[in-house]
C-alpha positions as CSV (number, residue, x, y, z in Angstrom):
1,X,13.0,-15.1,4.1
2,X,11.4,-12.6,1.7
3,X,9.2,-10.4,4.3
4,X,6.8,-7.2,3.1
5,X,6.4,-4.5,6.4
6,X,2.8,-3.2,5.1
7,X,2.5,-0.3,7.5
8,X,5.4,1.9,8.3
9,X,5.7,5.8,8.9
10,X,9.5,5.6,7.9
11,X,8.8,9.2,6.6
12,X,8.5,10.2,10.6
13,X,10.8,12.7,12.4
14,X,11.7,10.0,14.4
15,X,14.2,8.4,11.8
16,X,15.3,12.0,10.2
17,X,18.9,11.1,12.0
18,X,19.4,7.5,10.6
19,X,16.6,6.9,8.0
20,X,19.2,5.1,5.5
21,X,20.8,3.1,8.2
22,X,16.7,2.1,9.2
23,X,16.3,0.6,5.6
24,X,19.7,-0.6,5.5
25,X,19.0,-2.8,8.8
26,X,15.5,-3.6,7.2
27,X,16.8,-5.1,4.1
28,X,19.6,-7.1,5.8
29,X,17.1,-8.6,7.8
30,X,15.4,-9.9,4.4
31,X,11.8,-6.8,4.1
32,X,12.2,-6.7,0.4
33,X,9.4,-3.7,0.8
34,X,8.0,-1.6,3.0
35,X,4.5,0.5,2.6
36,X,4.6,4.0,3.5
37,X,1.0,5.5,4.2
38,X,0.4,9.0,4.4
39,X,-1.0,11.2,7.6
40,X,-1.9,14.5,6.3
41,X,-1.6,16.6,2.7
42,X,1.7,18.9,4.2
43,X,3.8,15.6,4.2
44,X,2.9,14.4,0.6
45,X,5.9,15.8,-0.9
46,X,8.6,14.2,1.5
47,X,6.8,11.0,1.3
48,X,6.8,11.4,-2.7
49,X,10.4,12.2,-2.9
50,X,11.5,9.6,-0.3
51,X,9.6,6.9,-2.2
52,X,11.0,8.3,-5.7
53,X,13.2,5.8,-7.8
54,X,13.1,3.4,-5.0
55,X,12.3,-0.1,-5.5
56,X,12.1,-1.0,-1.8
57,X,9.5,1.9,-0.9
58,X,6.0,2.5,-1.9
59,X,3.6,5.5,-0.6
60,X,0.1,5.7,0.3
61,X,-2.2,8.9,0.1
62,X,-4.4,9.5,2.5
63,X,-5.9,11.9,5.7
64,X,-5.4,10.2,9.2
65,X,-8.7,10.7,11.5
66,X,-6.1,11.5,13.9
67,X,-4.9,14.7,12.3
68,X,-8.8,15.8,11.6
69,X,-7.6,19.5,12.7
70,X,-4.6,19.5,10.0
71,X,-6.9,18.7,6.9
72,X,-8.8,21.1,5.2
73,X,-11.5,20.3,3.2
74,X,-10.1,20.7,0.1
75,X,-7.1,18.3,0.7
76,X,-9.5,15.3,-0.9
77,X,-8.4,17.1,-3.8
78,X,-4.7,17.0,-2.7
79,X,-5.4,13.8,-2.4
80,X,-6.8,13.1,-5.7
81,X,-3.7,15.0,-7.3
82,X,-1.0,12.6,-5.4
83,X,-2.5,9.3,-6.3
84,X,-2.9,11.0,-10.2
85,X,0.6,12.1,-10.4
86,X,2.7,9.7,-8.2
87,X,3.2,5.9,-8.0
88,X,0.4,5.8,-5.4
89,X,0.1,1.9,-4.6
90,X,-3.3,2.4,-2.0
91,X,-4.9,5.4,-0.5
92,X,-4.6,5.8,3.3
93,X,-4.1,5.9,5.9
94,X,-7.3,7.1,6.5
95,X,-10.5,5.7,8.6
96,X,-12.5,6.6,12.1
97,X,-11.3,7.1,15.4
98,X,-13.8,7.3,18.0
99,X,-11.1,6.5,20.9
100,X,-9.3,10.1,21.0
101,X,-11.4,13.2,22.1
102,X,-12.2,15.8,20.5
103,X,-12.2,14.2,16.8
104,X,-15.5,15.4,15.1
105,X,-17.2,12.2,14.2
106,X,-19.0,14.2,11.5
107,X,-15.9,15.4,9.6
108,X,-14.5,12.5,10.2
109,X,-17.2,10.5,8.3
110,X,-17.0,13.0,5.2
111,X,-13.6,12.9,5.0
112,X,-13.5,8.9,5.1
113,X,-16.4,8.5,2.3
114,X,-14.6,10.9,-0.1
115,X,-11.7,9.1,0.6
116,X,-13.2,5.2,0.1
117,X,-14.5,7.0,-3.2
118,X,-11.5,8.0,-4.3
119,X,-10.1,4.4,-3.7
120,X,-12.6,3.2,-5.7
121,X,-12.4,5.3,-8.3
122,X,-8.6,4.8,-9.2
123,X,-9.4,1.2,-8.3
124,X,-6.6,1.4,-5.2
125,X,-6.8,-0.8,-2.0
126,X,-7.2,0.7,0.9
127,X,-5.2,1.6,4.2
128,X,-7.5,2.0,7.2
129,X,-7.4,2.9,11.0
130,X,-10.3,1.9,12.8
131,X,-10.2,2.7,16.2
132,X,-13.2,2.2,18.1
133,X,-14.9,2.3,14.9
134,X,-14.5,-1.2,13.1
135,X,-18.9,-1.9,12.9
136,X,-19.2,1.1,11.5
137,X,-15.9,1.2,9.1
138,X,-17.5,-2.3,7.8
139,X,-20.9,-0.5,7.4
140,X,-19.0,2.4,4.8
141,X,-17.2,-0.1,3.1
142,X,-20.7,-2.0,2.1
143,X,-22.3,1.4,1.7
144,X,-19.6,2.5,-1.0
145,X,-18.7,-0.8,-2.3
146,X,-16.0,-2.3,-4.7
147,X,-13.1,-1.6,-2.6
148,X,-10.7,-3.8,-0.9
149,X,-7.3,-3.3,1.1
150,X,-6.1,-3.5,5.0
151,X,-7.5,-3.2,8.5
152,X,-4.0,-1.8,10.1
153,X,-3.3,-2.9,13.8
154,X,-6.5,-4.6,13.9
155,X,-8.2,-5.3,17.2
156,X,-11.8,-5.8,16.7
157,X,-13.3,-9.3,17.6
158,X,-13.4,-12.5,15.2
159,X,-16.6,-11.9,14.2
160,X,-15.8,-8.2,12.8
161,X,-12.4,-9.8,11.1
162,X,-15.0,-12.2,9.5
163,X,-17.1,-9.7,7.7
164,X,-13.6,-7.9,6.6
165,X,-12.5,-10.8,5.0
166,X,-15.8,-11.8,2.9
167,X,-15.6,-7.9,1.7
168,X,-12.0,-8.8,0.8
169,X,-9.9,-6.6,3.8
170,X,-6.9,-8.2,5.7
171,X,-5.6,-7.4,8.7
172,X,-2.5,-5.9,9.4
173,X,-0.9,-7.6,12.5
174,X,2.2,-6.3,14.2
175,X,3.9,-5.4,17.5
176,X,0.8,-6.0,19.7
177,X,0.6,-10.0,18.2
178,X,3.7,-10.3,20.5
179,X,2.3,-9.3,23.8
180,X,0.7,-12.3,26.0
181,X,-1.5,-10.5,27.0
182,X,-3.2,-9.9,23.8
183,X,-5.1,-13.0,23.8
184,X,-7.8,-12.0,21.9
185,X,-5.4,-10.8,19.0
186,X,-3.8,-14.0,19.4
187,X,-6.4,-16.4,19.0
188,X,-7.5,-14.9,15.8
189,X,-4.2,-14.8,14.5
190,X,-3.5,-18.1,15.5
191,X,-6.8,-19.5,13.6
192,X,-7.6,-16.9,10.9
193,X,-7.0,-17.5,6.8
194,X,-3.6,-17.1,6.2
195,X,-4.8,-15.0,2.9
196,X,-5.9,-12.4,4.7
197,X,-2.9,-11.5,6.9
198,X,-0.4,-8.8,6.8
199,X,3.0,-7.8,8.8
200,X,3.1,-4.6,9.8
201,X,5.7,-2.7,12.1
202,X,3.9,0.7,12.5
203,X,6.9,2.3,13.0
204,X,8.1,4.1,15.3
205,X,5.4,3.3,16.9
206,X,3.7,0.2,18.5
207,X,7.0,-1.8,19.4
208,X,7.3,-5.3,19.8
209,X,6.8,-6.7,23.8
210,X,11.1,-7.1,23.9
211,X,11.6,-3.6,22.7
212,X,8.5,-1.7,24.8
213,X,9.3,1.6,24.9
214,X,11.6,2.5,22.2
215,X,11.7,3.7,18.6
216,X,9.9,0.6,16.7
217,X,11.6,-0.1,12.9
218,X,10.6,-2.2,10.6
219,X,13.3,-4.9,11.3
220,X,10.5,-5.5,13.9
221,X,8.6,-7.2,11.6
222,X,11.2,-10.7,11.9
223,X,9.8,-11.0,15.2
224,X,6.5,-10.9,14.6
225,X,6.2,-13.5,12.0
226,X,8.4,-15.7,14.4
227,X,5.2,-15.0,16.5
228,X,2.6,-15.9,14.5
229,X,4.2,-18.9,13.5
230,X,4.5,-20.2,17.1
231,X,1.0,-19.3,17.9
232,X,0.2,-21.4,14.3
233,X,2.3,-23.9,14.9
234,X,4.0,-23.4,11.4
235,X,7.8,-22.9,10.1
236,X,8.3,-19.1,10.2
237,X,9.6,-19.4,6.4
238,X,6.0,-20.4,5.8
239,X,4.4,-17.1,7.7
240,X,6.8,-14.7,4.9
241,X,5.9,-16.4,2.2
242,X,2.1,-16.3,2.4
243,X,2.3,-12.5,4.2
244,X,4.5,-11.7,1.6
245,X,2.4,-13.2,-1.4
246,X,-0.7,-11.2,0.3
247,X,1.0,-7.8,0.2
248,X,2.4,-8.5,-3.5
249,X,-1.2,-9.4,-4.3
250,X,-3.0,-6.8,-3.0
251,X,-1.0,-3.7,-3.7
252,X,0.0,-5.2,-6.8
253,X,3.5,-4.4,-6.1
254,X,4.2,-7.1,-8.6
255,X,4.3,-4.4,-11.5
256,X,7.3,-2.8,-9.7
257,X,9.2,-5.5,-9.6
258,X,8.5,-7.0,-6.4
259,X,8.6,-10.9,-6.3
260,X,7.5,-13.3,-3.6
């Protein structure tokens, strides 16, 4: 299997000790890629130079809602610069959070337009948390217009996932897919178009149900198209293929050499 993780922070503190050993485990395991998305302008650099010359690793741009109090205004510039000088493949992550206290739902909003515009002015998908916030994520992406990309550990309802995928946004599915519990999750997965689906390990975070608890990697992801498939009732070979052909599609990863 050929597999794509499409959301991981491998840039995180939490693989500073091993972060070669990480990849090393991810590529035995057959990722052939992993996406890299941004939090905040001060880690730009690292993420740039971890990415550099690497045909496995590819970085986003972006300002997480989470870290409203880390941006200043002027990092939509910063932003602007990184996805002008390096090989930015999407812009993100970025979005709304209206789940954590104390986020300002104002700056917020200005930070996420001038961000969706940025993504559609250097024609980039986009990498977007939407917490609490998917109606009115849906509504800025219709105000703004021409853009496309990912809905990252999505967890809105089937008729929310419906309107992403007529604007052309997939969902990014990872370690919550594997909990039972998740039955809502897991009837749309089960049922969904299989063009609009991503794997995504969020690492370190959101670990898989059989590793709750610990440091999540983005080996992670082998278990979560085993998932899927069960819940579709398909071969897992055909889960990586199609997830894979998505990411290669959308980030256009093909023009670094990245085959399905």
């Amino acid at each position: 299997m050929r597999l794509i993780d499409s959301h991981c922070h491998l840039d995180a503190p939490e693989f500073d000790g091993d972060r070669d050993a990480v990849v090393a485990r991810a590529a035995s395991a057959g990722i052939v890629a992993q996406v890299i998305p941004a939090v905040s302008a001060t880690t730009f650099p690292a993420l740039a130079a971890l990415c550099r010359d690497r045909g496995d690793l590819f970085a986003a741009y972006g300002l997480h809602p989470m870290y409203l109090d880390q941006h200043a205004d002027s990092d939509i510039d910063t932003v602007r610069a990184a996805l002008a000088q390096e090989r930015a493949i999407a812009v993100g992550e970025c979005g709304l959070d209206f789940f954590v206290a104390g986020l300002d739902p104002e700056r917020q909003r200005a930070l996420f337009d001038a961000q969706l515009r940025l993504a559609r002015d250097f024609d980039l998908p986009l990498i977007l948390h939407a917490r609490r916030a998917v109606d009115e994520v849906i509504l800025r992406l219709r105000r703004i217009g021409g853009l496309r990309g990912v809905v990252h550990s999505f967890s809105g309802s089937i008729e929310q996932a419906r309107q992403l995928f007529q604007l052309g946004f997939h969902l990014g599915i990872g370690g919550p897919v594997t909990y039972e519990r998740a039955q809502r999750l897991r009837g749309l997965v089960a049922t969904m178009p299989i063009e609009f689906l991503l794997l995504e390990s969020d690492a370190p975070d959101q670990p898989n149900a059989s590793a709750r608890g610990a440091r999540n990697e983005p080996v992670a992801i082998v278990d979560v198209a085993q998932t899927i498939a069960g819940l579709r009732g398909v071969d897992v070979t055909d889960i990586a293929t199609a997830t894979t052909a998505n990411a290669i599609r959308l980030f256009r990863l093909d023009q670094f050499g990245v085959a399905a």
